[in-house]
VEXDREN-2710 file (C-alpha; in Angstrom, 1 decimal):
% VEXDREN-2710
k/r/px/py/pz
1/UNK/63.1/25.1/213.5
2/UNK/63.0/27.8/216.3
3/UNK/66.4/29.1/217.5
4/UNK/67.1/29.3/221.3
5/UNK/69.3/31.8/222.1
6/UNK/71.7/31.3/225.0
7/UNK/71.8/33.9/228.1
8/UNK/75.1/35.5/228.8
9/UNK/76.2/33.6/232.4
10/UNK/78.2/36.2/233.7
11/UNK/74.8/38.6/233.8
12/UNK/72.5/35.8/234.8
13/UNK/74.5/35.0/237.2
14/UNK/75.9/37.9/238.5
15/UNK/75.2/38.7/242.2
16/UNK/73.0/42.0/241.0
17/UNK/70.8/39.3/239.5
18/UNK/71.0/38.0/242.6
19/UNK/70.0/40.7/244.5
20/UNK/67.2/41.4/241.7
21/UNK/65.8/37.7/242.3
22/UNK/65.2/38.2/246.2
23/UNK/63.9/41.8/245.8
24/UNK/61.4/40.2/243.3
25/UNK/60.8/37.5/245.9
26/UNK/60.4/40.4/249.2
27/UNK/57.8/42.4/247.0
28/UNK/55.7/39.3/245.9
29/UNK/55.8/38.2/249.6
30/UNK/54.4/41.7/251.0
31/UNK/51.8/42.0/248.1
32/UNK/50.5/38.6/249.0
33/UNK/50.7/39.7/253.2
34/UNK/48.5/42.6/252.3
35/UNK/45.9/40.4/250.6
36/UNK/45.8/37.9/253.9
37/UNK/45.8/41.1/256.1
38/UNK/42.9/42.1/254.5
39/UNK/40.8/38.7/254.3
40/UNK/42.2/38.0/258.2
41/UNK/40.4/41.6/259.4
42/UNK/37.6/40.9/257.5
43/UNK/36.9/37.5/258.5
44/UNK/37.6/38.3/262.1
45/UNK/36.3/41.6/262.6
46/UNK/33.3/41.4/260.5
47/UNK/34.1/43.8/258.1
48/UNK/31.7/42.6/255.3
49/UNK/34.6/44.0/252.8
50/UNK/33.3/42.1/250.1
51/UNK/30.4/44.6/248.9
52/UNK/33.0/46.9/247.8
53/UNK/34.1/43.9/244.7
54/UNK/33.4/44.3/240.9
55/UNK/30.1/45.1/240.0
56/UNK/29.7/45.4/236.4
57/UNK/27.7/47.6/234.5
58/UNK/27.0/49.5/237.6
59/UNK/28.4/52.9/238.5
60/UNK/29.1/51.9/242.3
61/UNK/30.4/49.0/241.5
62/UNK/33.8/50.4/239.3
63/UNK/35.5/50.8/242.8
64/UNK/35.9/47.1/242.5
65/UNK/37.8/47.9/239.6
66/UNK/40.8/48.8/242.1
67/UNK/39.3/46.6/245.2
68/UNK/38.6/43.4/243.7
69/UNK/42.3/42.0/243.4
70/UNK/42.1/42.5/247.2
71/UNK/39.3/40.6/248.3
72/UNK/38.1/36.9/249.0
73/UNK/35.4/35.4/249.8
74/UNK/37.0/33.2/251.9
75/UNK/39.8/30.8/253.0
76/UNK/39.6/28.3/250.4
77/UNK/39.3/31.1/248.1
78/UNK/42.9/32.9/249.0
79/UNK/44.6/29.5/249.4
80/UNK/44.1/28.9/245.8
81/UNK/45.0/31.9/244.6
82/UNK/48.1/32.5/247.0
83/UNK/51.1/30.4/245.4
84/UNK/49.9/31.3/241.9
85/UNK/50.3/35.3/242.7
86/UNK/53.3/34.6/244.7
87/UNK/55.0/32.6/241.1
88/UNK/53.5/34.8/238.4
89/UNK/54.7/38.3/240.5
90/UNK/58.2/37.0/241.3
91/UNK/58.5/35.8/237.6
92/UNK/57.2/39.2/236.2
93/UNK/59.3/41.3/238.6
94/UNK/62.4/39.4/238.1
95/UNK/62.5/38.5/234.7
96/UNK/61.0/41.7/233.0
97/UNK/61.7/44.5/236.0
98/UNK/61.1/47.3/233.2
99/UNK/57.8/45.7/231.8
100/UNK/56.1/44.7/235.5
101/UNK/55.8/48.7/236.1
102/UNK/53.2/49.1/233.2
103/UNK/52.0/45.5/233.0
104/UNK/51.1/44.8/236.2
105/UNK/49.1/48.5/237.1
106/UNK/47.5/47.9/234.0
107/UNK/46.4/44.0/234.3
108/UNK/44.7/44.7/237.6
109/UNK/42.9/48.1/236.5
110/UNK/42.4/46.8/232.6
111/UNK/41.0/43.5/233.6
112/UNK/39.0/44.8/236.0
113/UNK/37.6/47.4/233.8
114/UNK/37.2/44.7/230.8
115/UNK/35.5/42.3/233.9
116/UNK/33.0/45.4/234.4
117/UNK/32.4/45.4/231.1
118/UNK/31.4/41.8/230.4
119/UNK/30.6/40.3/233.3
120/UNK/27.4/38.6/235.3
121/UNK/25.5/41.2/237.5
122/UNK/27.2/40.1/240.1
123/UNK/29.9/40.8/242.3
124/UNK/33.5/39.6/241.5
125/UNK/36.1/39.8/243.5
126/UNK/39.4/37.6/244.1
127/UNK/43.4/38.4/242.8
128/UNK/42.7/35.2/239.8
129/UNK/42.4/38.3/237.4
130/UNK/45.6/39.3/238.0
131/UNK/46.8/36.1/237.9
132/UNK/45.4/35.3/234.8
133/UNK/47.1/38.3/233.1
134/UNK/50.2/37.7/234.7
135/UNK/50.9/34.2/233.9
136/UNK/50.0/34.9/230.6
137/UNK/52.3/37.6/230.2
138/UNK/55.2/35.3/231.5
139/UNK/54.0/32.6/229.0
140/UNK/53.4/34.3/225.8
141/UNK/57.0/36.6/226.4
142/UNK/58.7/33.5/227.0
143/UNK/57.6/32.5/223.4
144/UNK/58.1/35.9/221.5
145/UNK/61.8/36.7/223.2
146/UNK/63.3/33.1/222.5
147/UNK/65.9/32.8/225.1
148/UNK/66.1/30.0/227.3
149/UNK/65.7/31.3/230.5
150/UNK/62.2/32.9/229.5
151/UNK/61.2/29.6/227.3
152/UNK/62.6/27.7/230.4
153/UNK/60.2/30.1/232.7
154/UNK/57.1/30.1/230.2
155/UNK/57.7/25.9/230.1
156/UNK/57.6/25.7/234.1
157/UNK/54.4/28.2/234.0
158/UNK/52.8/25.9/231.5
159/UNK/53.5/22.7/233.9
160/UNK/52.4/24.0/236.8
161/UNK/49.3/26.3/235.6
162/UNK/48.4/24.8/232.2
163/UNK/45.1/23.1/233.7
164/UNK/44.5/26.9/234.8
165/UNK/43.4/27.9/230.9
166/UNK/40.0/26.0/231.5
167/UNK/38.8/29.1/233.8
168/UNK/38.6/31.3/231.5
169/UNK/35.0/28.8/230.1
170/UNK/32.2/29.3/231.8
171/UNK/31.8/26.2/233.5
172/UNK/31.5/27.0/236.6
173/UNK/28.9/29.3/237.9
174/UNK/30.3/30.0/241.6
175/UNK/33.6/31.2/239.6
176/UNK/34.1/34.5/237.9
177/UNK/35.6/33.6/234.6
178/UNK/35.2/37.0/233.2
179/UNK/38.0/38.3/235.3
180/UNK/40.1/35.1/234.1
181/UNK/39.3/36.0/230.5
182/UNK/39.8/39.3/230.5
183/UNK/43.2/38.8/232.7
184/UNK/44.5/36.6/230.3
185/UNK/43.5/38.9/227.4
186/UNK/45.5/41.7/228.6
187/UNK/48.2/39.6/229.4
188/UNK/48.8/38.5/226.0
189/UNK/48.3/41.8/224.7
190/UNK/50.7/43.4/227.2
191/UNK/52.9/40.4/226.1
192/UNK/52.8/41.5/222.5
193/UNK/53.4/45.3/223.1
194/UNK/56.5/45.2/225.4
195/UNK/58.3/42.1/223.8
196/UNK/61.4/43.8/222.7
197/UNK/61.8/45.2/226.7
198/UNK/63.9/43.8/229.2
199/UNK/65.9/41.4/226.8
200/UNK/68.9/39.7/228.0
201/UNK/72.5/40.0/227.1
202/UNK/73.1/37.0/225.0
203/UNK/76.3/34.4/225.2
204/UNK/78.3/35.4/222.4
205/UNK/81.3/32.7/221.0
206/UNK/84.6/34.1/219.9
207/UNK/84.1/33.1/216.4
208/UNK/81.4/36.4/217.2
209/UNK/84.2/38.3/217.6
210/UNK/87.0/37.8/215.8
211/UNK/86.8/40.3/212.3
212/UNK/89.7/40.1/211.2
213/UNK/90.1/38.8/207.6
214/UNK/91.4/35.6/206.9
215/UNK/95.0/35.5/204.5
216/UNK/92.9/33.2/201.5
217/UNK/90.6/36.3/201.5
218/UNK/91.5/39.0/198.5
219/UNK/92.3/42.6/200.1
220/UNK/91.1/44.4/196.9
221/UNK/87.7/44.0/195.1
222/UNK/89.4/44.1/191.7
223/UNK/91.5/41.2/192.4
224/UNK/89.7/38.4/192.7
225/UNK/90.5/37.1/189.6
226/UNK/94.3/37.5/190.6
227/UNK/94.1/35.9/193.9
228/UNK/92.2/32.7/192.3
229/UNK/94.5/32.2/189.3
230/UNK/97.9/33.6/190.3
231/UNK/99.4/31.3/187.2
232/UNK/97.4/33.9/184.9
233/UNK/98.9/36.8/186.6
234/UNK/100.6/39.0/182.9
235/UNK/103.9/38.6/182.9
236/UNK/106.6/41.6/181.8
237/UNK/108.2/41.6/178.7
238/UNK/111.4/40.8/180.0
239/UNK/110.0/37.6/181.1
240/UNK/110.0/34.7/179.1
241/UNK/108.5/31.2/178.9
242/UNK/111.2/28.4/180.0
243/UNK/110.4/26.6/176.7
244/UNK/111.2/29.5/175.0
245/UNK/114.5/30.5/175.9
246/UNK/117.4/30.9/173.1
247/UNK/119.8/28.3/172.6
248/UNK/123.6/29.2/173.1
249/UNK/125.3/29.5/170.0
END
């Protein structure tokens, strides 16, 4: 049976987790207002951004690598990826502050690269890469650090994006399933590598901390045998049985 291990309330709930949660919620906002800034100048000023996505296996084309993430090929296209990216960044960001600065630079550059490596000759492009590889992440250290506010986090992730797993199949041509794939890969693997970082302070009972040694417990190692049996404790010679004692004259 796997063991759930209870956060510690008083750093859960403290007001610096507080403040942590809605600085995780500001950033994941303004990373998500950059993406629609960029699709809103596009679309209205005819930008034709989308020539700078992913091309894989072609030398222009690894500026994608960094561009991608940013670009969509239309409304439709952002929509669907904007509540995901706004979950999966506030979840990373809050829950493993440490981790997000290496997992999150190296999800969108290391599925991106893994994207150029694999994919159609064709141009990708959309943040569902990133995505991928962050939801993953969530899920799979959810699993590996056993507490119940990251099982609790990895459970909700499941029931909202569980249907989600069926992109990384190529089933549908239209969709780039590479950068799904590839996402998800490193987000598992990134999952694996940092899963003793960012672990909470556990609840701990007072039974935890009381080491003091109970009175039935023997003091010495040699006197076990003592402490079990006091009734076989020798006795000085001066000492003598009550059924042995002399009879007055």
């Amino acid at each position: 049976m796997i063991q759930l291990h209870k956060p510690d309330p008083g750093f859960i709930s403290s007001p610096k987790a507080a403040r942590n949660f809605a600085l995780a919620v500001r950033l994941a906002i303004a990373a998500t207002c950059v993406i629609w800034f960029i699709w809103l100048s596009d679309a209205y000023l005819d930008l034709g951004l989308t020539r700078y996505g992913l091309r894989p296996r072609d030398a222009l084309g690894l500026l994608g690598i960094v561009t991608a993430p940013l670009l969509h090929s239309n409304f439709e296209h952002l929509f669907s990826n904007t509540l995901p990216l706004l979950v999966a960044l506030t979840a990373v960001l809050y829950l493993y502050p440490r981790s997000a600065l290496r997992v999150i630079p190296m999800v969108w550059l290391g599925s991106g690269l893994l994207g150029w490596c694999i994919g159609r000759p064709s141009i990708h492009i959309g943040a569902s890469g990133l995505v991928y590889g962050l939801l993953a992440f969530v899920f799979v250290s959810g699993l590996l650090r056993r507490d119940l506010r990251s099982v609790g986090v990895s459970l909700m992730v499941w029931f909202l994006y569980g249907s989600m797993v069926w992109g990384v199949l190529p089933i549908r041509p239209q969709m780039s399933w590479e950068l799904h794939l590839a996402g998800a890969i490193l987000g598992v693997a990134m999952a694996i590598l940092y899963r003793d970082w960012d672990r909470v302070p556990l609840k701990r009972y007072a039974w935890e901390e009381d080491d003091s040694v109970p009175d039935w417990f023997p003091e010495q190692p040699g006197n076990e045998h003592d402490a079990r049996f006091p009734e076989e404790q020798p006795r000085s010679e001066n000492t003598r049985h009550p059924m042995t004692r002399r009879r007055r004259p």
